[in-house]
C-alpha positions in Angstrom: 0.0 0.0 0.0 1.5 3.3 -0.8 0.3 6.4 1.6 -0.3 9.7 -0.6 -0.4 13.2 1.8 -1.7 16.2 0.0 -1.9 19.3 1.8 -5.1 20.7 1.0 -4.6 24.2 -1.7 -0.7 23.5 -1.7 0.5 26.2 -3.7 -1.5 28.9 -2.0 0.0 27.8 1.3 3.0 29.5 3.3 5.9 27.0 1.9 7.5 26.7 5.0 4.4 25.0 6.4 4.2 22.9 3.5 7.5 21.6 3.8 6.8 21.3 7.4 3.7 19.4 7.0 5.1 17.7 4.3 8.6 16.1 6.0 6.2 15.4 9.2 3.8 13.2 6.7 6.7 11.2 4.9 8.4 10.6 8.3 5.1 8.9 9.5 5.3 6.9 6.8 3.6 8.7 3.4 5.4 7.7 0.4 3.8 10.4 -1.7 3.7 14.2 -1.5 0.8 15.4 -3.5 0.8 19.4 -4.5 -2.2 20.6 -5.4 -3.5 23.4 -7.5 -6.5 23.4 -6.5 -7.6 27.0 -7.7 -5.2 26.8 -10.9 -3.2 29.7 -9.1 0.0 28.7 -11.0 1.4 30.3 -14.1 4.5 29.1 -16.1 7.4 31.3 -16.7 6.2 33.3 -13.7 6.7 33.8 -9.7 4.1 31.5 -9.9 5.8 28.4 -11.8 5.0 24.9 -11.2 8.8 23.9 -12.4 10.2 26.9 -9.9 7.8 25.4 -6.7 8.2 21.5 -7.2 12.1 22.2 -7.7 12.1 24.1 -4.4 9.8 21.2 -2.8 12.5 18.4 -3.5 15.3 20.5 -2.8 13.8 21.1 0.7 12.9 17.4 1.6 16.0 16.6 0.2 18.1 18.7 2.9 16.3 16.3 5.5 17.5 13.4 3.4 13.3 12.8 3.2 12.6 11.4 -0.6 9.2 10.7 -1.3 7.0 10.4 -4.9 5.8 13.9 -6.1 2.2 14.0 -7.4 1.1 17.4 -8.7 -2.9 17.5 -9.1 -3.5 20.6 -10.8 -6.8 22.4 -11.7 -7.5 24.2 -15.0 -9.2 27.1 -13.7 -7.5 29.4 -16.1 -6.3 27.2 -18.7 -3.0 26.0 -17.5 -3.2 22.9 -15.8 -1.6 20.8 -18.6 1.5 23.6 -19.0 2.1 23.5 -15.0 1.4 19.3 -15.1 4.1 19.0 -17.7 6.1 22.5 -15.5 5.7 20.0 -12.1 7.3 16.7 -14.1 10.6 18.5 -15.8 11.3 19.7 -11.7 10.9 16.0 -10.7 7.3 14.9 -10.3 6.8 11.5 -11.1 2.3 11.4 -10.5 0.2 13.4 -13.0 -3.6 13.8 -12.0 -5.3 13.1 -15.1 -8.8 12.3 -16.0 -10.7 11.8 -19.5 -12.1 14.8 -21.0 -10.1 16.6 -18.3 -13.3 15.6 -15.9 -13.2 17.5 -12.6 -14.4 20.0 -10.1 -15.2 23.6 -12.0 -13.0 23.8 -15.0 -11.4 20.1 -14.4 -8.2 18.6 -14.2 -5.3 17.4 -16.6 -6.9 16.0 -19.8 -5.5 12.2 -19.6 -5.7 12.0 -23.5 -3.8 15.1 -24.2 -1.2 14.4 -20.9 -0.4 11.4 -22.5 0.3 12.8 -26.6 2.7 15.2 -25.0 4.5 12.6 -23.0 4.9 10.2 -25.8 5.9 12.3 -28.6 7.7 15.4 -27.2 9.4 13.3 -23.9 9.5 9.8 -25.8 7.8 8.2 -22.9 6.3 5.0 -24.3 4.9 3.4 -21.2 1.0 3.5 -22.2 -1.1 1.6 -24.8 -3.0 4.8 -26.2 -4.7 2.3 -28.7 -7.3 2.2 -25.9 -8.0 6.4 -25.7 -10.4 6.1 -28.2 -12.8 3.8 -26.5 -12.3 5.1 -23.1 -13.4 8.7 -23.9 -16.2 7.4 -26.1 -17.3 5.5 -22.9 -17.1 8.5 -20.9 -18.4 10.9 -22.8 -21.4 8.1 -23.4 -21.9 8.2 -19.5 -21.6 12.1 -18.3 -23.0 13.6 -21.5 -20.2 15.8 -22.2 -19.2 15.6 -25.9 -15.7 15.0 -26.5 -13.8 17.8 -27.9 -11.6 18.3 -30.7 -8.5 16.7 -29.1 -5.6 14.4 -29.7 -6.3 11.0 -29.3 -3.5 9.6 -30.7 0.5 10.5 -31.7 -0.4 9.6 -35.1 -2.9 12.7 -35.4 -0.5 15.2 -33.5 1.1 15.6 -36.6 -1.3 15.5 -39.3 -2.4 18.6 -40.6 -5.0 19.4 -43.9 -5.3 22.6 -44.5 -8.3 21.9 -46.0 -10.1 20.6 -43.0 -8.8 23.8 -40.9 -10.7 26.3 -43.6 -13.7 23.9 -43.5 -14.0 24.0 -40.2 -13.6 28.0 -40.7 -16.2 28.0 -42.2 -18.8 26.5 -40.3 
């Protein structure tokens, strides 16, 4: 059994208490540190980075020799919550919150499908079988009524482009 501790709106905390809170969780026994975004406060490229704050967070554990998971679980409020999920894992975290159709609590979370294209074609990780993307937001979007969007669903389409079907869809 793994033991995740998030500390509840992480990033809008004091970070002292967070690394306090955090160091006191692992040492009980918590084998992942979960920061959460739970307002989609952060901002890439800005005193608010998710690559600046999750850098700082392992830095800080690591000075009390304290190495747990990072989990990042990051709301898309305003947009960003891919950019500060994909921020979170160049600084070192290795859990993504994800969900199909990007399902979650006001704007949602990380879209799973579009978490997953990035990973795979622009950070060659080739862990997942996206064969089954397809079906799964089919079967989701079946059961909570929300249509599925104009996404990637697979590598193959990340890089296919008709001009053709842009101006169509232009013109609509």
């Amino acid at each position: 059994m793994l033991i995740r501790y998030t500390p509840e709106d992480t990033v809008r905390s004091q970070f002292e208490n967070v690394i306090q809170a955090a160091a006191a969780a692992v040492e009980a026994g918590a084998d992942i540190i979960s920061v959460a975004d739970t307002t989609g406060y952060m901002v890439p490229g800005t005193s608010r980075s998710m690559y600046d704050y999750i850098s700082r967070l392992i830095e800080e554990l690591d000075k009390r020799d304290l190495h747990p998971k990072i989990a990042v679980h990051c709301h898309n409020d305003r947009g960003l919550a891919l950019a500060n999920a994909l921020d979170a894992y160049r600084a070192g975290a290795s859990i993504i919150d994800a969900a199909a159709l990007g399902l979650g609590e006001r704007a949602g979370i990380v879209d799973l499908a579009q978490l997953l294209a990035v990973l795979t074609i622009d950070y060659n990780e080739n862990r997942w079988n996206l064969s089954k993307l397809v079906e799964l937001y089919d079967l989701v979007s079946k059961h909570s009524g929300i249509p599925i969007p104009l996404i990637i669903l697979s590598p193959e389409r990340m890089h296919s482009h008709i001009a053709l079907e842009y101006t169509h869809t232009r013109l609509l």
